[in-house]
N, C-alpha and C positions, 0 to 999 in steps of 0.2 A: 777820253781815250781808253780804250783795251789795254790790260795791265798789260801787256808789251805788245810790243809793235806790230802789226800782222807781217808776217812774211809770204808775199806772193809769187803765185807761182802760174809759169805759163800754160795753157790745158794741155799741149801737147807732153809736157814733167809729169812722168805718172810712178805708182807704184809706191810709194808715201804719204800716206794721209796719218799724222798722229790722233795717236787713239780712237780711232776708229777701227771698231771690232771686225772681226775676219768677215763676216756677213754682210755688215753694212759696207764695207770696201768692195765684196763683189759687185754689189748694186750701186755703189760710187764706179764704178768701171764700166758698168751697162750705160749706167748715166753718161759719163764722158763719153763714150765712143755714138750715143745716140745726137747730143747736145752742146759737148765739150767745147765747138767750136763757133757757139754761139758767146760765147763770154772771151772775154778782155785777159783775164786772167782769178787764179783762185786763191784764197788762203785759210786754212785749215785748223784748227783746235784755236779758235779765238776764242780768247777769254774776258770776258765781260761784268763788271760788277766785284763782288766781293767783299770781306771786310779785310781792310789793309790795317795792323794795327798803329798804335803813335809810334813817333822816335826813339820814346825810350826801349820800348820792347824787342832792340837789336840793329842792325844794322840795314840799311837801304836794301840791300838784295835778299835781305831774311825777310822784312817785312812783303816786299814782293812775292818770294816766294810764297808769305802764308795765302796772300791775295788772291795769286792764281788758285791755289788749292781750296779755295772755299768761293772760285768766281763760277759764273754759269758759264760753257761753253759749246757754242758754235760749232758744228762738224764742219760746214764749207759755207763760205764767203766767194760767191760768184759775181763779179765786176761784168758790167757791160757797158756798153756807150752813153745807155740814157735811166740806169737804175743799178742796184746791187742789192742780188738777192741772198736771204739768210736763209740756208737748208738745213732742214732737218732730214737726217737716213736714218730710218728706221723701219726695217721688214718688218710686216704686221700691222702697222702703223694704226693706231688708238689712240683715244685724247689722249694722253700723255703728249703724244707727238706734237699734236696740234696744238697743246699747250705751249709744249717747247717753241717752238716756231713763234708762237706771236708774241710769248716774254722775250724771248731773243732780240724780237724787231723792236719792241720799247726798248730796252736797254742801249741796243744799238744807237738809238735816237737821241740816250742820253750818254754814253761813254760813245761820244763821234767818231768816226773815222772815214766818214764820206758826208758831202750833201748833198749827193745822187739818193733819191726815192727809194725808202727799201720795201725787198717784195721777200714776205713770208712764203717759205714752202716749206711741203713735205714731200722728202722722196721714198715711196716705198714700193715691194713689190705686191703688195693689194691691202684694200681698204675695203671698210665694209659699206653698205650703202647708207649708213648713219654718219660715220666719215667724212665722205662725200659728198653727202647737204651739209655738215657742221662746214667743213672748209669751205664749201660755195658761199653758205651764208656769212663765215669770218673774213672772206677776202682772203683767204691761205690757197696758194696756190698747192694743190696736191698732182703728183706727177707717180702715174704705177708703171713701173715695169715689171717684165716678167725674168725672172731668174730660172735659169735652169737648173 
């Protein structure tokens, strides 16, 4: 399980994505209004992994808290009917991104919260044409829009 619980939300609830930077919210917003209403519903800064320390090291919501703060996290968890995909927003979008993306989808696979199929993506607004074969050939779904 995700050190806490995802909280979902339906694509039409907009305007809150935590932690997600001013940039990558623009292009989370081109995104919904191009695709938004292809998905079930979304949930946003999932956190995944981490070290949670023992019992003794304080109390149940302390240790949580350290959890979160050293877990990997998820910009947007898109549920759909027959899969749920783990995105990456990231303008400019470089390994890094693609890395993000597909340690996210292991992870996912072992801290459960669906057994709907998960599909790695990256959403940015341009990649370079290295990018672009690396994610054909890893099975990441890359998605460019264009920002104004």
């Amino acid at each position: 399980m995700p050190v806490y619980p995802l909280e979902w939300m339906l694509p039409q609830e907009r305007g809150s994505y935590p932690h997600m930077a001013k940039n990558d919210a623009v292009l989370w917003e081109r995104f919904m209004d191009a695709y938004g209403g292809n998905y079930n519903r979304f949930a946003y800064d999932v956190a995944l992994g981490g070290y949670k320390p023992d019992a003794g090291a304080g109390d149940e919501a302390t240790r949580l808290g350290f959890q979160y703060a050293t877990a990997l996290k998820i910009d947007a968890v898109g549920e759909r009917p027959d899969d749920v995909w783990i995105i990456e927003v990231r303008p400019h979008a470089g390994v890094s991104a693609v890395g993000a993306a597909l340690c996210y989808q292991l992870l996912a696979g072992v801290d459960k919260f669906t057994d709907k199929p998960l599909v790695a993506c990256v959403l940015t607004d341009r990649a370079s044409p290295d990018i672009r074969y690396c994610c054909e050939a890893l099975e990441v779904v890359l998605i460019e829009m264009e920002v104004e």
